[in-house]
SERO-4910 file (N, C-alpha, C, O; in steps of 0.05 Angstrom, whole numbers):
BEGIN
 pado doro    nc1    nc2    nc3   cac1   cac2   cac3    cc1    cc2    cc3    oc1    oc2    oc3
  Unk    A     16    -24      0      0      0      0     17     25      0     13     42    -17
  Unk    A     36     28     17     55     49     23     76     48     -8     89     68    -14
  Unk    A     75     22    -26     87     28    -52     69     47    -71     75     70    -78
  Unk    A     49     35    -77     23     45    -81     18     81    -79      8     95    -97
  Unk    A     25     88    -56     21    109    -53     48    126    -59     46    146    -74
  Unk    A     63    122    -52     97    144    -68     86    138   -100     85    155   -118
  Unk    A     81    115   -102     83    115   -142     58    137   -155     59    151   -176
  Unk    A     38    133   -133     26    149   -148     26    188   -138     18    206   -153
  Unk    A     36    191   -116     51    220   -119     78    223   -138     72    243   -152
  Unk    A     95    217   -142    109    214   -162    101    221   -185    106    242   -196
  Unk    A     90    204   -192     60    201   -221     55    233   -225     65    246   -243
  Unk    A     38    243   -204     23    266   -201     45    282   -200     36    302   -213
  Unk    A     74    289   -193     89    309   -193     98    304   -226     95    324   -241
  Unk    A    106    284   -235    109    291   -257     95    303   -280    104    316   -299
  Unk    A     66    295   -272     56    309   -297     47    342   -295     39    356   -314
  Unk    A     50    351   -262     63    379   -259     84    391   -264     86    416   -263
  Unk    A    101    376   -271    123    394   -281    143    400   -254    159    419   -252
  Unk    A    139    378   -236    159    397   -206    180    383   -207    185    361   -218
  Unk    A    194    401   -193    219    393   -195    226    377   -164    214    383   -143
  Unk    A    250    353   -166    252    333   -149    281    338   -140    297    340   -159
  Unk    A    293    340   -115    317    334   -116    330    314   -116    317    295   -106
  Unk    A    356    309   -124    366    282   -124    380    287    -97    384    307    -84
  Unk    A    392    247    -93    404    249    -81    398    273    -44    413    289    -32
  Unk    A    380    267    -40    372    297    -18    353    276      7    331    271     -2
  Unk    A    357    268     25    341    264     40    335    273     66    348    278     86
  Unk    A    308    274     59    286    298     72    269    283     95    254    266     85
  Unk    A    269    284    115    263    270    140    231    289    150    209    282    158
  Unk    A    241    313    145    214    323    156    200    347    130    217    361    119
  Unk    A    176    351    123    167    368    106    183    401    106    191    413    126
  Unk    A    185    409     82    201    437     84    184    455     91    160    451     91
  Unk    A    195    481     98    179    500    115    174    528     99    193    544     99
  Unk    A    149    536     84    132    550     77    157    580     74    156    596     93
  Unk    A    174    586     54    181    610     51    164    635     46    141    632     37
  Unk    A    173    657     50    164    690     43    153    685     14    129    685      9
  Unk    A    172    682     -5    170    690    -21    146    674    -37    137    652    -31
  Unk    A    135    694    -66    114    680    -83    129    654    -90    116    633    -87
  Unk    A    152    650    -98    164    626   -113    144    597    -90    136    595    -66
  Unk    A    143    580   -114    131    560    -93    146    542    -82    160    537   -101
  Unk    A    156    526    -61    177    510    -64    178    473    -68    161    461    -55
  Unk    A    193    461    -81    198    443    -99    179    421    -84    180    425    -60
  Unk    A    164    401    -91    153    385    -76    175    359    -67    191    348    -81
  Unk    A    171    355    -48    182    340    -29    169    310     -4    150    309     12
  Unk    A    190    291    -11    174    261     -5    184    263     22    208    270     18
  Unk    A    181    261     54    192    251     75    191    224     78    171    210     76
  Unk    A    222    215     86    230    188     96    231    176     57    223    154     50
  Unk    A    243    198     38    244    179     11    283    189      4    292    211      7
  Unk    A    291    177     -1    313    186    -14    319    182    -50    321    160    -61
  Unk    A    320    202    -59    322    197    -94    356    197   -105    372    216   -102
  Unk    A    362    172   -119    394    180   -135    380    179   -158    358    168   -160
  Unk    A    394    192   -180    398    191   -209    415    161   -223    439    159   -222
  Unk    A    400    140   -235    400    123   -235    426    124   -263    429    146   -274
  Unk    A    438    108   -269    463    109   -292    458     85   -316    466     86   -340
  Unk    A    441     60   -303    436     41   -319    416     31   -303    417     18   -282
  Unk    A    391     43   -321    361     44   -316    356      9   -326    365     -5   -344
  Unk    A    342      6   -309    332    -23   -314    300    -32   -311    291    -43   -291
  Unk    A    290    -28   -328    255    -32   -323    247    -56   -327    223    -60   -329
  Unk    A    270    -83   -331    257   -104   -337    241   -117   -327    223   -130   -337
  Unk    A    249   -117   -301    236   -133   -276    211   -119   -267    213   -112   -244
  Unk    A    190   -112   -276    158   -100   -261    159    -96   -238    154    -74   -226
  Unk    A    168   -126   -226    156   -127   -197    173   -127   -183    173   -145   -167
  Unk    A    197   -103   -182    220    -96   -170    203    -76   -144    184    -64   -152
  Unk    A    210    -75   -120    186    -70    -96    219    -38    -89    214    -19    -74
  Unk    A    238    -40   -100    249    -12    -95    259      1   -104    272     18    -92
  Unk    A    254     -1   -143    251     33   -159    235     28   -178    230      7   -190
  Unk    A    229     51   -179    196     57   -198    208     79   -224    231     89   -225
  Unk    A    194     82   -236    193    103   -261    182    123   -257    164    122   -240
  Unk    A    186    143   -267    176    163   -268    174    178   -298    193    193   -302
  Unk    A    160    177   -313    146    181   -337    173    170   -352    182    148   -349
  Unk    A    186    191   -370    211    186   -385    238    190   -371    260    194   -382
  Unk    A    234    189   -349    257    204   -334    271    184   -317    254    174   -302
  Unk    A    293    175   -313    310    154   -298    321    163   -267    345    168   -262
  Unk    A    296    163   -245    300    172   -223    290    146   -207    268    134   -209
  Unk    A    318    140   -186    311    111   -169    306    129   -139    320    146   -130
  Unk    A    280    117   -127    281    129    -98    272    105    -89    256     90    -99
  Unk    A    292    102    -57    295     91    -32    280     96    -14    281    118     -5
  Unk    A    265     82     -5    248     88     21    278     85     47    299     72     42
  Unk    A    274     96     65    295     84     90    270     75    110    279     87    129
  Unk    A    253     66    118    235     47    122    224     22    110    207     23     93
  Unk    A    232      1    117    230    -17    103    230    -46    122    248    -47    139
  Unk    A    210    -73    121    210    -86    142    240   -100    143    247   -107    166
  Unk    A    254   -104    125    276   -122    119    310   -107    143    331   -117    150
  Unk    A    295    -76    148    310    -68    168    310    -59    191    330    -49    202
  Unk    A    280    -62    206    271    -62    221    292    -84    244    297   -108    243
  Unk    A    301    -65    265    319    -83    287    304    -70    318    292    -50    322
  Unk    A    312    -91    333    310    -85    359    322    -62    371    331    -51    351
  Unk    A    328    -45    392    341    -19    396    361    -35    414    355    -55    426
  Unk    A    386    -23    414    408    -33    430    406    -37    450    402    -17    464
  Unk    A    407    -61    463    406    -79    495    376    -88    496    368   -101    516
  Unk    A    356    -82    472    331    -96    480    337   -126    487    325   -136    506
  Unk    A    347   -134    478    341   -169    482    377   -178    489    396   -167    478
  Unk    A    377   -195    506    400   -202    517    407   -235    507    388   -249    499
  Unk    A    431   -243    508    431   -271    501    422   -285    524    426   -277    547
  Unk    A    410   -309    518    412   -331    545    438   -338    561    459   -347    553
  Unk    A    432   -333    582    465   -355    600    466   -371    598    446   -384    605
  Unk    A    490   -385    589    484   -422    581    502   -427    609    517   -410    618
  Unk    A    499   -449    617    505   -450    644    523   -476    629    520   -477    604
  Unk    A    544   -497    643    553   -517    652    562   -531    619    559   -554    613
  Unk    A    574   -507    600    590   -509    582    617   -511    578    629   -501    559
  Unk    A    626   -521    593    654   -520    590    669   -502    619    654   -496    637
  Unk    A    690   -498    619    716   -481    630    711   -459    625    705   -441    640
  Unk    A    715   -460    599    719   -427    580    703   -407    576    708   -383    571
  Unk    A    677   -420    579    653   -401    575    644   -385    606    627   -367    606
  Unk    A    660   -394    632    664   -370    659    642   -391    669    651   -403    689
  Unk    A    619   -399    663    598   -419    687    593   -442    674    571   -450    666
  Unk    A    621   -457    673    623   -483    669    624   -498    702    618   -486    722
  Unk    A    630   -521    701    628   -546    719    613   -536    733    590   -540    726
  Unk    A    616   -517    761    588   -516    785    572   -499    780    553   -495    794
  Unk    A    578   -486    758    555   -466    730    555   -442    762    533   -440    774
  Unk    A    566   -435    768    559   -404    785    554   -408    813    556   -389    830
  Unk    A    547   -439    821    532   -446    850    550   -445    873    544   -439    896
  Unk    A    578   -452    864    599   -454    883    607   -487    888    599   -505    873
  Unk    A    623   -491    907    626   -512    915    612   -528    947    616   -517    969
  Unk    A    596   -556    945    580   -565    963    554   -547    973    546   -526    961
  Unk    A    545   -556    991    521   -547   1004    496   -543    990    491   -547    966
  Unk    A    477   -534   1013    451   -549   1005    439   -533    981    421   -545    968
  Unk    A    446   -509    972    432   -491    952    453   -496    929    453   -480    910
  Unk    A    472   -519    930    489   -520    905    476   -552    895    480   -559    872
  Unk    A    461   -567    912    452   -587    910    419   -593    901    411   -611    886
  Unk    A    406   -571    913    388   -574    891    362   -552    900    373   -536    916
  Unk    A    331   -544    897    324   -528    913    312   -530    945    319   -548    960
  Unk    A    298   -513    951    277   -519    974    263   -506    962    268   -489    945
  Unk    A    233   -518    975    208   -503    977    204   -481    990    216   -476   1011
  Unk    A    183   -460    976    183   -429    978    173   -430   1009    155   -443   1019
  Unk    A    192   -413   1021    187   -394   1056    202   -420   1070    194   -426   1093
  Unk    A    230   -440   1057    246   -447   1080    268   -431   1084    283   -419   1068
  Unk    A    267   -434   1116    289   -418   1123    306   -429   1140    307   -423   1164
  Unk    A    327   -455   1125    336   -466   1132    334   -481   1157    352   -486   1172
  Unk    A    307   -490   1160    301   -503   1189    287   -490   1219    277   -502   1238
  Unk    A    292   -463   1215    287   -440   1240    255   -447   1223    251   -460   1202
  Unk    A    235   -433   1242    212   -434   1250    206   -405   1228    211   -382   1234
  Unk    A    194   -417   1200    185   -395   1180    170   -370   1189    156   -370   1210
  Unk    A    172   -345   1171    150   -327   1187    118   -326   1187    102   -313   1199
  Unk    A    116   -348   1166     76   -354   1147     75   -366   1189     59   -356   1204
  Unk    A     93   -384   1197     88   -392   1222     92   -375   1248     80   -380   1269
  Unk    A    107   -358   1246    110   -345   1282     91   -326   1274     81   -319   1296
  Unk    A     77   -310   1252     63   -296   1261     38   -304   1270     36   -327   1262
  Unk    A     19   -298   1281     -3   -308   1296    -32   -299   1279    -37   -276   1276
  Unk    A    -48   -317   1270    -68   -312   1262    -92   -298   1272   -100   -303   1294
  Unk    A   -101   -285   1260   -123   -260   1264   -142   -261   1252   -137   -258   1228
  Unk    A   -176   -267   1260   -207   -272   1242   -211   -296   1237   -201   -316   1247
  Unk    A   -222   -294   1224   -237   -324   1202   -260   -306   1180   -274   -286   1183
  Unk    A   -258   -326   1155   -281   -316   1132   -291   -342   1133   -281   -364   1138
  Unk    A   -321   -334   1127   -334   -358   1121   -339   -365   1090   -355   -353   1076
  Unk    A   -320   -389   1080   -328   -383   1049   -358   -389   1034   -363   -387   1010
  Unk    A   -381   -398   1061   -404   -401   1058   -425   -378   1063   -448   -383   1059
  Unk    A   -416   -352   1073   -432   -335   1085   -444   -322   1053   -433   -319   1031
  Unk    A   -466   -316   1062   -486   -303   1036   -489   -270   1047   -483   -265   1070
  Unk    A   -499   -247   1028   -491   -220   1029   -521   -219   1014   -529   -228    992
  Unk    A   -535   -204   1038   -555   -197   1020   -567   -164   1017   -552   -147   1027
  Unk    A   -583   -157   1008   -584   -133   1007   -617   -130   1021   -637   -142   1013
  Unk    A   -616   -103   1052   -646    -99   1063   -650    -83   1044   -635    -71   1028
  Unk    A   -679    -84   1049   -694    -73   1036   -719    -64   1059   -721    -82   1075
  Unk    A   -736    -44   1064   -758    -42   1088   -774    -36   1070   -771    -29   1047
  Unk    A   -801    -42   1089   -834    -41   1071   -837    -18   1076   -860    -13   1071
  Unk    A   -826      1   1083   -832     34   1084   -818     44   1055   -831     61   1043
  Unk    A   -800     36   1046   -793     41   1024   -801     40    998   -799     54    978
  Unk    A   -815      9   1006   -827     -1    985   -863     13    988   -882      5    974
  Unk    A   -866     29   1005   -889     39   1001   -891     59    993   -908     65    976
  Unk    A   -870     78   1003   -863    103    987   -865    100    959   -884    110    949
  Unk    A   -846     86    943   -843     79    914   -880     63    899   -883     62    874
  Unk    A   -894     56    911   -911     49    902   -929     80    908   -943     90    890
  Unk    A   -928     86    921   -941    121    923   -945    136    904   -965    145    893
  Unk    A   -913    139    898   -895    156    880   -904    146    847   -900    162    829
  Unk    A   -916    121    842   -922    104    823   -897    100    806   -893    107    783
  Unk    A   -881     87    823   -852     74    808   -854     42    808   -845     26    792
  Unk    A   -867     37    827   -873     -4    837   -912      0    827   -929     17    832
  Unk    A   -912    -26    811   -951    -25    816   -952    -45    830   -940    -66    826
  Unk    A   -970    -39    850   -978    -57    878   -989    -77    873   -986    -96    889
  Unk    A  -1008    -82    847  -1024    -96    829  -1008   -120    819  -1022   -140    815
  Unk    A   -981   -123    814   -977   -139    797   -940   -154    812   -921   -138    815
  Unk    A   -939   -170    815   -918   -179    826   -893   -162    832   -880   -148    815
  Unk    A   -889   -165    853   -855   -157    862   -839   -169    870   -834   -179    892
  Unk    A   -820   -168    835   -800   -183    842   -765   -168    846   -762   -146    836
  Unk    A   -745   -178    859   -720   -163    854   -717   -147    831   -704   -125    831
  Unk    A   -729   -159    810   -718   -148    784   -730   -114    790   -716    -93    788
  Unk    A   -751   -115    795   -771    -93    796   -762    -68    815   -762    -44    811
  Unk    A   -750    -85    842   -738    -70    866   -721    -60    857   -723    -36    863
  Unk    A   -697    -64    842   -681    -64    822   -681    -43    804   -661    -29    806
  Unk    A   -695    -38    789   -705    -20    771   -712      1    787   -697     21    786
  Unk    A   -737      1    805   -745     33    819   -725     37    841   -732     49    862
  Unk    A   -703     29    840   -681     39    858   -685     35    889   -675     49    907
  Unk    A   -705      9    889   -696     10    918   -680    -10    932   -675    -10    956
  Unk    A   -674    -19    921   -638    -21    930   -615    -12    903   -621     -2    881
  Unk    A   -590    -19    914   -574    -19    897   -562    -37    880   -567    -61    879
  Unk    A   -545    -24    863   -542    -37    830   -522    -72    852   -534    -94    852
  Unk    A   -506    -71    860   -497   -100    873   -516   -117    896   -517   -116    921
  Unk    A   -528   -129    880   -550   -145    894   -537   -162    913   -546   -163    936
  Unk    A   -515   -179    904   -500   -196    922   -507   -223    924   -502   -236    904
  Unk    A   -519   -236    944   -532   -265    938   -560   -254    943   -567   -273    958
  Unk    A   -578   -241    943   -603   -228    939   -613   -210    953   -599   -191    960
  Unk    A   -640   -211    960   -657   -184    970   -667   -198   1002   -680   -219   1000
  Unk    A   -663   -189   1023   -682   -190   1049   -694   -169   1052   -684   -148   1048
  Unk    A   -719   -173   1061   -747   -165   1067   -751   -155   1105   -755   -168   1126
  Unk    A   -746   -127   1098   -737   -123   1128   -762   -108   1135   -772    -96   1116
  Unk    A   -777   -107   1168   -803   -101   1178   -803    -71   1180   -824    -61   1188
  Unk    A   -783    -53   1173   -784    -15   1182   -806     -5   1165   -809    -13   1142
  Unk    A   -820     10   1175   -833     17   1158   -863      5   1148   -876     11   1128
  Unk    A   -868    -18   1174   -887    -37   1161   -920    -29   1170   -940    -43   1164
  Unk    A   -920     -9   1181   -937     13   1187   -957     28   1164   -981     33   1164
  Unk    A   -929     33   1139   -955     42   1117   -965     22   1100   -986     28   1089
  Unk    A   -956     -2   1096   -967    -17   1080   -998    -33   1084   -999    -57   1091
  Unk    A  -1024    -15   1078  -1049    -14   1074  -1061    -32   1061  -1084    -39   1063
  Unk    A  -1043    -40   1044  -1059    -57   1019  -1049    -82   1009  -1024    -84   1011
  Unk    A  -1061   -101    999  -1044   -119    992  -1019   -125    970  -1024   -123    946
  Unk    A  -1004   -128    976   -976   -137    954   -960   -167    959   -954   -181    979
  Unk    A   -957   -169    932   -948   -193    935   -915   -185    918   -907   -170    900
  Unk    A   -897   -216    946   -869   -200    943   -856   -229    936   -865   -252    939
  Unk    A   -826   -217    923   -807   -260    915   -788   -241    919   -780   -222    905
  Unk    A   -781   -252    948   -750   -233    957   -735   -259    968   -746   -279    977
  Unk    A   -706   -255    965   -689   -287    981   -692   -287   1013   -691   -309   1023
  Unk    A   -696   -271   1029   -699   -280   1050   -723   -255   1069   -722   -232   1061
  Unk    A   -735   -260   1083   -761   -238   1096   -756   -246   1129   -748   -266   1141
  Unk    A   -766   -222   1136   -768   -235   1179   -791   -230   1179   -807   -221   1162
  Unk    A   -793   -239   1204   -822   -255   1214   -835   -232   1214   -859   -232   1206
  Unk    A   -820   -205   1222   -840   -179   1226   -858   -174   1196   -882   -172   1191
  Unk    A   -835   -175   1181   -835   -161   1158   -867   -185   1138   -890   -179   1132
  Unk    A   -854   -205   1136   -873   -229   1133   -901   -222   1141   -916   -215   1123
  Unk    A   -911   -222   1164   -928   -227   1188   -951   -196   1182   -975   -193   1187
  Unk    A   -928   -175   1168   -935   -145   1165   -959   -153   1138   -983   -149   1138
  Unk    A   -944   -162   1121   -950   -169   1097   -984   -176   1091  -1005   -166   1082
  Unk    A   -970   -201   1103   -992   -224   1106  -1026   -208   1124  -1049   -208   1117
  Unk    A  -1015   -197   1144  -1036   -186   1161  -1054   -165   1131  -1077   -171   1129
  Unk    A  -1048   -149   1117  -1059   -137   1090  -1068   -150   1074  -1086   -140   1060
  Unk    A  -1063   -168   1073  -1072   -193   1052  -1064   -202   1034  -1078   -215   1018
  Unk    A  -1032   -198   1031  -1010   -200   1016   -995   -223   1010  -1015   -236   1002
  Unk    A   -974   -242   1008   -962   -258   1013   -932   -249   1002   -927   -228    989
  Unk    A   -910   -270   1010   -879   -261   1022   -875   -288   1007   -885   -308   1018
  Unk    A   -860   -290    980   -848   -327    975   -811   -312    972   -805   -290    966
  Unk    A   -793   -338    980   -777   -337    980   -764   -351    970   -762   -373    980
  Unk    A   -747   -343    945   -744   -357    923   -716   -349    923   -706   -328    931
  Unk    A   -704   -371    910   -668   -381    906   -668   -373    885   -688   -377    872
  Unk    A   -648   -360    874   -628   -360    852   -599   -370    853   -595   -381    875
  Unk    A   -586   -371    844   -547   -373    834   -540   -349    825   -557   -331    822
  Unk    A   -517   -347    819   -510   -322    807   -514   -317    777   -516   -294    770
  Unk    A   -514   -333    759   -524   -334    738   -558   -328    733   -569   -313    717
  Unk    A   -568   -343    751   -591   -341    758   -604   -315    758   -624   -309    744
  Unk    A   -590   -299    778   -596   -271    783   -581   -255    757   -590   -232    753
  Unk    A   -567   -261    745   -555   -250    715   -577   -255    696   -576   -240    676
  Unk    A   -598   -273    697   -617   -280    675   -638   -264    687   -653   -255    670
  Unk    A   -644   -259    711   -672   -244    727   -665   -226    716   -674   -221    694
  Unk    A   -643   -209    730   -632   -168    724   -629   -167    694   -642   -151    680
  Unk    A   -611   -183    683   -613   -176    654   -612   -187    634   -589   -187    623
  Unk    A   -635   -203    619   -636   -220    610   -631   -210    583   -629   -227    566
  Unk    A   -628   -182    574   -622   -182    546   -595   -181    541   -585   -175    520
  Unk    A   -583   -186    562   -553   -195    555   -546   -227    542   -526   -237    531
  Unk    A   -567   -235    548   -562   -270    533   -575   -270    507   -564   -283    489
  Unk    A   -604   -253    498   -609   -242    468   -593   -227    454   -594   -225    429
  Unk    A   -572   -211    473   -545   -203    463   -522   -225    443   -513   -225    420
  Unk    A   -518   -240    462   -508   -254    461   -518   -289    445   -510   -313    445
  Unk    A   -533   -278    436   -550   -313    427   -544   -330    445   -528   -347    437
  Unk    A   -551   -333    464   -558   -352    484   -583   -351    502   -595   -331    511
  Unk    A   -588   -382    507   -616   -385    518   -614   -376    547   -593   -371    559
  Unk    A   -635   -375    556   -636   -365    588   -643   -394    603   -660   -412    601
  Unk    A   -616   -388    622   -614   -420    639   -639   -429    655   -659   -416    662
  Unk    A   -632   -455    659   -655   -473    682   -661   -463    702   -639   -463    712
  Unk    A   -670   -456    713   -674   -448    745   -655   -473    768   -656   -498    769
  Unk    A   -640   -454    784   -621   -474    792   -639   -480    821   -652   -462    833
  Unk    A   -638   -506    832   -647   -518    854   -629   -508    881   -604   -505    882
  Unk    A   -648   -503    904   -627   -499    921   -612   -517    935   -623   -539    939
  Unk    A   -585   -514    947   -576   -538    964   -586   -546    991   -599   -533   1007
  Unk    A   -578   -566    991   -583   -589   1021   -589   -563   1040   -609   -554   1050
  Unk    A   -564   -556   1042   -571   -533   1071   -593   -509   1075   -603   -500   1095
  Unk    A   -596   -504   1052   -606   -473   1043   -644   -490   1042   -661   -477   1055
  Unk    A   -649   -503   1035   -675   -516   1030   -698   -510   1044   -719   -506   1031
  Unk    A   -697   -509   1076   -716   -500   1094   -715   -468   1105   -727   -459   1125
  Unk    A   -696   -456   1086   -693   -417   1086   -704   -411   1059   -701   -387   1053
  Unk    A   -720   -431   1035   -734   -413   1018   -755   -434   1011   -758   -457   1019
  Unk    A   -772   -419    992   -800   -434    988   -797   -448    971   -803   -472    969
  Unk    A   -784   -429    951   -780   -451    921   -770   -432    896   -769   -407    895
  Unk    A   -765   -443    884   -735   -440    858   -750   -415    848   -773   -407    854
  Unk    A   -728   -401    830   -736   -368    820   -742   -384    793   -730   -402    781
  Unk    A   -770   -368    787   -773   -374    755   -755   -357    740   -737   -342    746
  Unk    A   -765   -365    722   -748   -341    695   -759   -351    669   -766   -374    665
  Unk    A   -761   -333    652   -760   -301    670   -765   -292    684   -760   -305    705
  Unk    A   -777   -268    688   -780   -248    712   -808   -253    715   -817   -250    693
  Unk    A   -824   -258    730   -852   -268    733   -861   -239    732   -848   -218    733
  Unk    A   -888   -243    731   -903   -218    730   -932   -224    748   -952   -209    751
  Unk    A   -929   -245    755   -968   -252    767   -952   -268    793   -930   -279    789
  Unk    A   -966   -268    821   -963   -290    831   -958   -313    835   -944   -308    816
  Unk    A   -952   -343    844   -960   -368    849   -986   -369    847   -997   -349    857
  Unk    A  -1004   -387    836  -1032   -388    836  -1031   -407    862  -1012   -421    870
  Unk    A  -1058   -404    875  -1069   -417    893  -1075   -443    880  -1081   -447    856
  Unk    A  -1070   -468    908  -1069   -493    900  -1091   -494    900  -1105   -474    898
  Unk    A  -1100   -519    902  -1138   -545    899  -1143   -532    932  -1158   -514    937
  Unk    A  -1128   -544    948  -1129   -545    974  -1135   -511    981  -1159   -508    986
  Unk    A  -1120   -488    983  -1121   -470    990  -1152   -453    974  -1167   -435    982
  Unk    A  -1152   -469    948  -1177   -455    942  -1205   -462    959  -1223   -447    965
  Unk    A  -1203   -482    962  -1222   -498    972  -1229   -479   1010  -1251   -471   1019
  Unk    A  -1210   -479   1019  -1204   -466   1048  -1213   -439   1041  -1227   -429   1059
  Unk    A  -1208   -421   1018  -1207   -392   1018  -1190   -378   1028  -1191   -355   1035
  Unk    A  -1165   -398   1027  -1146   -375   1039  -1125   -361   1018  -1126   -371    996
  Unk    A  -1108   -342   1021  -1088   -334   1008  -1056   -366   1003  -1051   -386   1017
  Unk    A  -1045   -357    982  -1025   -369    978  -1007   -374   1004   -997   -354   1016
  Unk    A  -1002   -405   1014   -979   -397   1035   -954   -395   1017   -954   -404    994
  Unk    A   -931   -382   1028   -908   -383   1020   -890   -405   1023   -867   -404   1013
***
């Protein structure tokens, strides 16, 4: 491409009439004189000689070109064939246990006997003394099982249904809480359902948060509401919050993952998905009784 393009400025100076210097190389563009005279057009990073025995046989010679009737050879000084490393970039390898002559022959640099000329140790020995991973004294514990959830209070969530950001009418799910900002964008392992606030809630709503207290529950339920408590994974909650990242991506939206052994009697039952929009319907049994959905 970069041939391509000198041949065809070249091209174009010649059939202007400009004049070229030989032999002259020009590293940076010349600088705009006083005078009307215009000055000579000029190639940066090209060098031109006056050729003595012009040779056009070869076409597809890649470093001199023609120029109409005229026998001018120009040199690029960029070129991949001279492209080098800058001095001290790259160092030779140490060849170790070559000989006498080459300076780290026979004990290649290690010395003579002992235990670090013999072979290594494992990282933090210190020769037998009592390491420091050991004298210093340990401090806390993490639990790599503890879950992070995010409160949430029914005062908040009444405000926002006020305000007409939540409709009271139609399921509340994280995704939803989510959206009218009542919590924040890092959900964590999900949403708890905390009792502050459980004073304005008048009317019934129905809520799918990961974990609720008895206040908050009990608040609910007393309106005529119901509280289910439903598992996700983290993927899980990636397909609830934003599922058009997998229509992004042409991929299907995963299974609903089951909860584990332990977690089993802390929720009601698995997160659908998508994002529900209606209730659990009432069973045979509960219809029959007249009562609301238990959770």
């Amino acid at each position: 491409m970069l041939r391509r393009r000198i041949s065809s400025m070249l091209t174009t100076s010649s059939v202007f009439n400009t004049q070229i210097r030989p032999t002259a190389v020009l590293l940076s563009p010349p600088v705009a004189s006083s005078s009307s005279v215009k000055p000579p057009l000029t190639f940066p990073l090209l060098r031109f000689t006056q050729c003595t025995n012009p040779d056009f046989s070869n076409p597809r010679s890649n470093r001199n070109f023609r120029i109409s009737n005229s026998c001018i050879r120009a040199y690029s000084l960029l070129s991949l064939n001279d492209l080098r490393d800058n001095p001290g970039a790259k160092k030779k390898k140490k060849r170790k246990g070559r000989g006498i002559g080459s300076g780290k022959g026979k004990t290649a640099g290690r010395g003579h006997k002992g235990q670090k000329a013999r072979g290594t140790m494992k990282f933090g020995f210190e020769g037998g003394q009592t390491p420091l991973r050991r004298r210093l004294p340990k401090r806390g514990f993490k639990n790599p099982f503890s879950l992070t959830f995010q409160p949430v209070g029914l005062g908040k969530i009444a405000k926002l249904i006020n305000a007409g950001k939540i409709d009271s009418s139609e399921l509340i799910t994280m995704k939803i809480l989510k959206d009218a900002g009542a919590i924040g964008k890092q959900i964590g392992d999900g949403v708890r359902l905390m009792g502050r606030g459980a004073e304005q809630i008048q009317w019934p709503i129905h809520l799918e948060v990961s974990r609720a207290t008895v206040r908050a529950k009990a608040a609910v339920e007393a309106a005529g509401g119901s509280v289910r408590r439903v598992h996700y994974n983290k993927l899980g909650f990636r397909a609830l919050l934003k599922p058009e990242w997998f229509a992004k991506k042409g991929r299907l939206l995963p299974k609903p993952a089951r909860p584990p052994p332990k977690l089993k009697d802390k929720v009601d039952s698995i997160g659908r998905l998508p994002a529900p929009t209606k209730p659990i319907p009432l069973t045979l049994k509960e219809i029959a009784a007249g009562t609301s959905p238990s959770p």
